[in-house]
C-alpha positions as CSV (number, residue, x, y, z in Angstrom):
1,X,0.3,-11.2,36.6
2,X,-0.9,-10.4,32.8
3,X,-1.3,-6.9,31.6
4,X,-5.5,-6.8,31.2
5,X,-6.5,-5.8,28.2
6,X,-9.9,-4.0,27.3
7,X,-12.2,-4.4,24.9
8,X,-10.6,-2.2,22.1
9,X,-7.5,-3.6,22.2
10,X,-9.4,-6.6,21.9
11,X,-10.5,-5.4,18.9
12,X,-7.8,-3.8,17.6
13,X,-6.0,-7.2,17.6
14,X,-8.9,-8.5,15.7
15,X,-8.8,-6.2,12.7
16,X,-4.9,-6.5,12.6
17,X,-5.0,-10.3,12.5
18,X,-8.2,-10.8,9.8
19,X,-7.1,-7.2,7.8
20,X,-7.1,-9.2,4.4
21,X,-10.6,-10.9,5.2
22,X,-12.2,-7.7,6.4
23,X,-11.3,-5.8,3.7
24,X,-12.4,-8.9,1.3
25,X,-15.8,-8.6,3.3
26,X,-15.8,-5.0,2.8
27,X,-15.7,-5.4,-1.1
28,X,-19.0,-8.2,-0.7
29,X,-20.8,-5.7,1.0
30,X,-20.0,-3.4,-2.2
31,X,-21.3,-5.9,-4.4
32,X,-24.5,-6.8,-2.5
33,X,-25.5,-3.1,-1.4
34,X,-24.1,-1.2,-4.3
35,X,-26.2,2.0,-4.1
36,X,-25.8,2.6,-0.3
37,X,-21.7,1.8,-0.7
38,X,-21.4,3.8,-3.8
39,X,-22.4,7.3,-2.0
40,X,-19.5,6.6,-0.3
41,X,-16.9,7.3,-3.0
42,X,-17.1,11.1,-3.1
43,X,-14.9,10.9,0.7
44,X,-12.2,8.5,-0.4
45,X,-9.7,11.5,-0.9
46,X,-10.8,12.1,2.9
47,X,-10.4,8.8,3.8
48,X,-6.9,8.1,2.6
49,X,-6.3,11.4,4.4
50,X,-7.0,10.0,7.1
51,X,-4.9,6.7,7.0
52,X,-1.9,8.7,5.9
53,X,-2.2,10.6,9.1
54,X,-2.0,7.8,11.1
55,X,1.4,6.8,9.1
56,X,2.8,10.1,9.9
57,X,1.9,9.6,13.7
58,X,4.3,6.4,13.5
59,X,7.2,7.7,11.8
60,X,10.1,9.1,13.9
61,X,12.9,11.8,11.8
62,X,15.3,8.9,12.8
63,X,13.1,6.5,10.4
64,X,15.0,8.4,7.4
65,X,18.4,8.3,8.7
66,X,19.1,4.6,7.2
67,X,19.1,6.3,3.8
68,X,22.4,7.7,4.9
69,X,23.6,4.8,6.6
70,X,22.5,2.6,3.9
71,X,22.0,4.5,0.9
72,X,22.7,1.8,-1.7
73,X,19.6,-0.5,0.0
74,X,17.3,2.6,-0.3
75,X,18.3,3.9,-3.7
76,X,17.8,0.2,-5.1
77,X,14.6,-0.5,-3.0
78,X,13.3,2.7,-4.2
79,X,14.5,2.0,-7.7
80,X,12.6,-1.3,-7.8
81,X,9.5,0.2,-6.2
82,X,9.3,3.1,-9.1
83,X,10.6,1.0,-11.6
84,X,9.1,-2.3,-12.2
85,X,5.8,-1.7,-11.0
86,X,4.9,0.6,-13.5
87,X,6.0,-1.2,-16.4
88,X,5.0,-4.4,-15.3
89,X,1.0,-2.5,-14.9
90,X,1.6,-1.7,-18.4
91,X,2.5,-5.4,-19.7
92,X,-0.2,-7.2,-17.9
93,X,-2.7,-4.6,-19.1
94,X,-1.6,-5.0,-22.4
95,X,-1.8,-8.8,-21.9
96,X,-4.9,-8.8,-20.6
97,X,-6.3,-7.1,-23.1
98,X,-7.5,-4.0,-21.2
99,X,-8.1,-0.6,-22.2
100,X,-9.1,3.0,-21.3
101,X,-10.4,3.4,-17.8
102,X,-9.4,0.2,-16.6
103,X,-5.8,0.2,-18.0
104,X,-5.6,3.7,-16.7
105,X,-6.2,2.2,-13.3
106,X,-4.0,-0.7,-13.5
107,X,-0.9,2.0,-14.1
108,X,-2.2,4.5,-11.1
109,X,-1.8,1.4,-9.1
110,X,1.8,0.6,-10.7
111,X,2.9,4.4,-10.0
112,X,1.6,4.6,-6.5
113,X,4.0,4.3,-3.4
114,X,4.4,1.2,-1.0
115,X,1.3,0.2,0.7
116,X,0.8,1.5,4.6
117,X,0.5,-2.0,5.4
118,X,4.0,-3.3,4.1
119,X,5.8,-2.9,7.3
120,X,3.5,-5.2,9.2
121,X,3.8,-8.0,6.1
122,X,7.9,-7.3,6.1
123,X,7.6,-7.8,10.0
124,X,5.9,-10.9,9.8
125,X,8.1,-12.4,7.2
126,X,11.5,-11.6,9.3
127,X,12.5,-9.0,6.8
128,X,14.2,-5.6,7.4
129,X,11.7,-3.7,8.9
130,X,13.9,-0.4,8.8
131,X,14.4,-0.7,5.7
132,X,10.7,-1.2,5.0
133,X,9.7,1.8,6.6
134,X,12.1,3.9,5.5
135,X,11.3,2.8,1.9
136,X,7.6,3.7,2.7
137,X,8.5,6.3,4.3
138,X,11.0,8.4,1.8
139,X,8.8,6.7,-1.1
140,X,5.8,8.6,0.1
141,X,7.6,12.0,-0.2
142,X,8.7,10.9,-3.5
143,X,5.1,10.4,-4.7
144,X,3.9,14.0,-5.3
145,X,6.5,14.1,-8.0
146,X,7.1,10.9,-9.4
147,X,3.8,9.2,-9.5
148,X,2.1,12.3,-11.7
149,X,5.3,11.6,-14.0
150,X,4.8,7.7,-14.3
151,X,1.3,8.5,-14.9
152,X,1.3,10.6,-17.5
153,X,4.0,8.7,-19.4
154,X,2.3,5.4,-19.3
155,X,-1.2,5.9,-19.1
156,X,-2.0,8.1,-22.3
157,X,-0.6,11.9,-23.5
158,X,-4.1,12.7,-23.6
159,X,-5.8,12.0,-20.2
160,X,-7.8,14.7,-19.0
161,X,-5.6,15.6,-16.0
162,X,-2.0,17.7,-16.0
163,X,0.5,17.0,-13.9
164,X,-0.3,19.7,-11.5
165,X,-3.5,18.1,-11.0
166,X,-2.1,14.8,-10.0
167,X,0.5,16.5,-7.6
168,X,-1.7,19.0,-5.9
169,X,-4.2,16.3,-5.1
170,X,-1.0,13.7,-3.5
171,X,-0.2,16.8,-1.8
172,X,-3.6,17.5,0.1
173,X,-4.1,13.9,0.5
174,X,-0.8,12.3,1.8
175,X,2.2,14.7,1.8
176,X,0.5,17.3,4.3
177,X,-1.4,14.3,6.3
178,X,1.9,12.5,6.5
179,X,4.1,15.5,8.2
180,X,1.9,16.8,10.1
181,X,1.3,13.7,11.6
182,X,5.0,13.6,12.0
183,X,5.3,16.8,12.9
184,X,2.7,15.8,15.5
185,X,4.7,12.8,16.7
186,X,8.1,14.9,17.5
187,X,6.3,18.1,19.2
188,X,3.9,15.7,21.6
189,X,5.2,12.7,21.1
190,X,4.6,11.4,25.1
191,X,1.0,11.6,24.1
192,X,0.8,10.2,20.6
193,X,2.4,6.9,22.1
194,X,-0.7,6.4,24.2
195,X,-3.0,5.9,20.8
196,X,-0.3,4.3,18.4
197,X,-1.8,0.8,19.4
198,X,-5.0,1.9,18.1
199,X,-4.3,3.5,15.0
200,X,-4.4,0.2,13.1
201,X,-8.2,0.1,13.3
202,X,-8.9,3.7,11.7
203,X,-6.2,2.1,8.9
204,X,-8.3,-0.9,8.8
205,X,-11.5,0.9,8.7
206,X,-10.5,3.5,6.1
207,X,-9.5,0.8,3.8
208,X,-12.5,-1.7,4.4
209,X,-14.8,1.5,3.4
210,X,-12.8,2.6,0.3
211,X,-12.8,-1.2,-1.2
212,X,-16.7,-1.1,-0.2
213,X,-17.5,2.2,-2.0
214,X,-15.3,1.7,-4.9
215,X,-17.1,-1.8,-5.8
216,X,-20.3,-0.6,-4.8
217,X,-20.2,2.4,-7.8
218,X,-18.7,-0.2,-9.9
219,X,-20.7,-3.4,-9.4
220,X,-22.2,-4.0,-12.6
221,X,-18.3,-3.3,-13.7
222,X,-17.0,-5.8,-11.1
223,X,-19.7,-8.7,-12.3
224,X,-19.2,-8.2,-16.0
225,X,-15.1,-8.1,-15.8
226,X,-14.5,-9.0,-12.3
227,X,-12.8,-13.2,-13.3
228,X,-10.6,-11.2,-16.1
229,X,-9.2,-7.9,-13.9
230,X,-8.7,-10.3,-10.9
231,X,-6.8,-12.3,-12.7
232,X,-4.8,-9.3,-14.1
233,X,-4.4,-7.8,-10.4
234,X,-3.1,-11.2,-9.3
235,X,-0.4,-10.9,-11.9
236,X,0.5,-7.6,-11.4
237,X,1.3,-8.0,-7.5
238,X,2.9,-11.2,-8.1
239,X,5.4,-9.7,-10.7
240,X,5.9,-7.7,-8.0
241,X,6.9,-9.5,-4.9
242,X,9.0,-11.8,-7.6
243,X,10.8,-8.9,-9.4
244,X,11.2,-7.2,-6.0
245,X,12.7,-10.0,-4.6
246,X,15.4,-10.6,-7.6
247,X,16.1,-7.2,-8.1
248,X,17.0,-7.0,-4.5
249,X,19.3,-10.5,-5.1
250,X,20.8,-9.0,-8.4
251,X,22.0,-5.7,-6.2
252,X,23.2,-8.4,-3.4
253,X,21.5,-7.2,-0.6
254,X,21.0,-9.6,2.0
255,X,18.2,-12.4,2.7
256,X,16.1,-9.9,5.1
257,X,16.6,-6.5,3.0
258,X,15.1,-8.6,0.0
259,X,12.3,-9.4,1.9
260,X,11.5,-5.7,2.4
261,X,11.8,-5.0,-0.9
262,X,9.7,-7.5,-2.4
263,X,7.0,-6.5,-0.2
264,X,7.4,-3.1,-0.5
265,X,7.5,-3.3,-4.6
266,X,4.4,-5.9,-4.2
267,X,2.0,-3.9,-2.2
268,X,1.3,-0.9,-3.4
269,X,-0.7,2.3,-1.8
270,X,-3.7,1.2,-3.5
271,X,-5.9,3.7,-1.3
272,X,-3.8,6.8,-2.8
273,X,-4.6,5.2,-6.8
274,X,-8.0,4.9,-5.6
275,X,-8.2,8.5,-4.2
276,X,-6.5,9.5,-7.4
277,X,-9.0,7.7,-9.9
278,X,-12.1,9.1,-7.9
279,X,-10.9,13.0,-8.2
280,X,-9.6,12.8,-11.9
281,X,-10.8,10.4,-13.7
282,X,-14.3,8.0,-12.3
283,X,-15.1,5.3,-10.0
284,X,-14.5,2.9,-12.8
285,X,-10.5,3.6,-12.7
286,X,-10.6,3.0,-9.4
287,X,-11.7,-0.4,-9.2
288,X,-8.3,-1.9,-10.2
289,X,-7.0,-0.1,-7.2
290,X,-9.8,-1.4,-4.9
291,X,-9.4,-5.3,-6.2
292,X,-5.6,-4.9,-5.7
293,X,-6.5,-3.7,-1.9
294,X,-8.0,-7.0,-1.8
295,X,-5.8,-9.0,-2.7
296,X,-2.3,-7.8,-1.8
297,X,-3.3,-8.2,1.7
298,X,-3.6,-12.0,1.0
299,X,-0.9,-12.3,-0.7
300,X,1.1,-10.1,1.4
301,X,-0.1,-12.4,4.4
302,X,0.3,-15.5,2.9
303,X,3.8,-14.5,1.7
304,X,4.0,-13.7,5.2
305,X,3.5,-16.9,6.7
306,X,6.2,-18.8,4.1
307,X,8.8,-16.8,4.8
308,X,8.1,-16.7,8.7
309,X,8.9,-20.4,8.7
310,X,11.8,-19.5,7.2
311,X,14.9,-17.6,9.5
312,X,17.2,-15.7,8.0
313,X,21.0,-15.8,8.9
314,X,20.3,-13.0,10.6
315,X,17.4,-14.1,13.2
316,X,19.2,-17.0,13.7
317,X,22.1,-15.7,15.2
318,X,20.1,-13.4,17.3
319,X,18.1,-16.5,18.5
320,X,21.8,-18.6,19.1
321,X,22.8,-15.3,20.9
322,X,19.9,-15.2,23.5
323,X,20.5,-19.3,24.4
């Protein structure tokens, strides 16, 4: 007898399955309504709040304990994620030919933790999913700190934000969301189990209307230097996944824990750079962030689907083990 499923499960399943085409639908609707989208903008920082909430709700204390069992996957995981993103944001906006605002974008994006969506991808691609989360996970924390750094080093020594700025506003939008959802999750955790299934969908939403305000208060932007930054955000997360990947090879982790890295280097919190670029600087930095919300979910899925095809040594034992 199958388990019956109601209509927001239904749902739910949806918005998990077509996430990189809602959210690509989500930034047409920016385009074609911009003035109704645009008002949206000033509740970003809420948004994001939001979705990093939900995170916390799925993390367990046991989700950091691999970075004591496996310290030398998490230190180089976190490495690549803080390392080559940033610089590589720098070199294609520099290639591309792109300056102020937008260039300032390109290296929020670059500095911004793994994507909440990289577990899913590293999932679907037979990677290391404990290692992906715990990457996420610790990288978050990180964030606060580092990404202000990164910023403020690469960007330009005379933006209009300090770094107390920068950290006070990761703070209020995903350090405090993210523990007290996980503070949440240990104190009444038989309860928070019932809506885990859902929380994709308020992720999904929350994304979908960031991308759609973000391009909405930057349309004219988006039209008259939309072919050129897409091209650069396509760069950008592929240098990514690729340098993730190799980086992981050159420290000789193995087939799956590469996986996770390259994903978790590729897609990047994109909400958090928006969120950032919104409070500090104007919509027009943001709209790197938004394009690369776009697009890293197709790439991430696409990705996805190669590897899936793909077993590592690892899957294929297991499956040898259950004939």
């Amino acid at each position: 007898m199958g388990v019956r499923r109601g209509p927001l499960t239904t749902i739910v399943d949806f918005a998990s399955r077509w996430f990189a085409g809602l959210v690509l639908a989500g930034g047409l609707v920016g385009l074609v309504l911009p003035d109704q989208t645009a008002r949206l903008s000033e509740h970003v920082p809420l948004l994001l709040g939001v979705i990093m909430f939900g995170m916390g709700l799925t993390l367990r204390p046991v989700d950091f304990a691999l970075v004591l069992r496996r310290p030398w996957a998490v230190l180089c995981g976190l490495s690549a994620q803080f390392v080559i993103m940033p610089l590589t944001a720098v070199a294609v906006g520099w290639l591309f030919g792109l300056s102020g605002l937008l260039l300032t974008g390109m290296v929020l994006v670059g500095c911004a933790p793994g994507g909440t969506a990289s577990n899913v991808i590293v999932y679907l691609s037979r990677g290391d999913v404990a290692l992906s989360v715990t990457l996420t996970s610790v990288a978050t924390m990180l964030s606060p700190v580092l990404t202000p750094l990164l910023v403020l080093w690469l960007a330009d020594s005379e933006l209009p934000v300090g770094f107390t700025d920068l950290f006070s506003s990761i703070v209020q939008v995903v350090l405090l969301p993210v523990t007290a959802g996980l503070v949440l999750r240990v104190v009444a955790g038989r309860y928070v189990k019932k809506v885990l299934p859902y929380l994709p969908l308020v992720s999904v939403t929350g994304i979908v209307v960031v991308v759609a305000a973000i391009v909405g208060a930057n349309a004219d932007a988006v039209v008259s230097s939309g072919i050129l930054l897409v091209a650069a955000v396509i760069v950008h997360n592929g240098l990514g996944l690729l340098l993730g990947y190799f980086a992981a090879k050159l420290a000789r982790l193995d087939e799956s824990a590469c996986r996770a890295v390259s994903v978790e280097v590729g897609m990047q919190n994109s909400g958090l750079s928006a969120s950032l670029a919104t409070a500090h600087f104007t919509p027009l930095a943001a709209l790197p962030a938004a394009l690369f919300s776009v697009w890293h979910n197709v790439s991430g899925s696409i990705l996805a689907s190669y590897w899936a095809k793909r077993p590592t040594r690892k899957t294929q034992r297991r499956s040898a083990r259950r004939r």
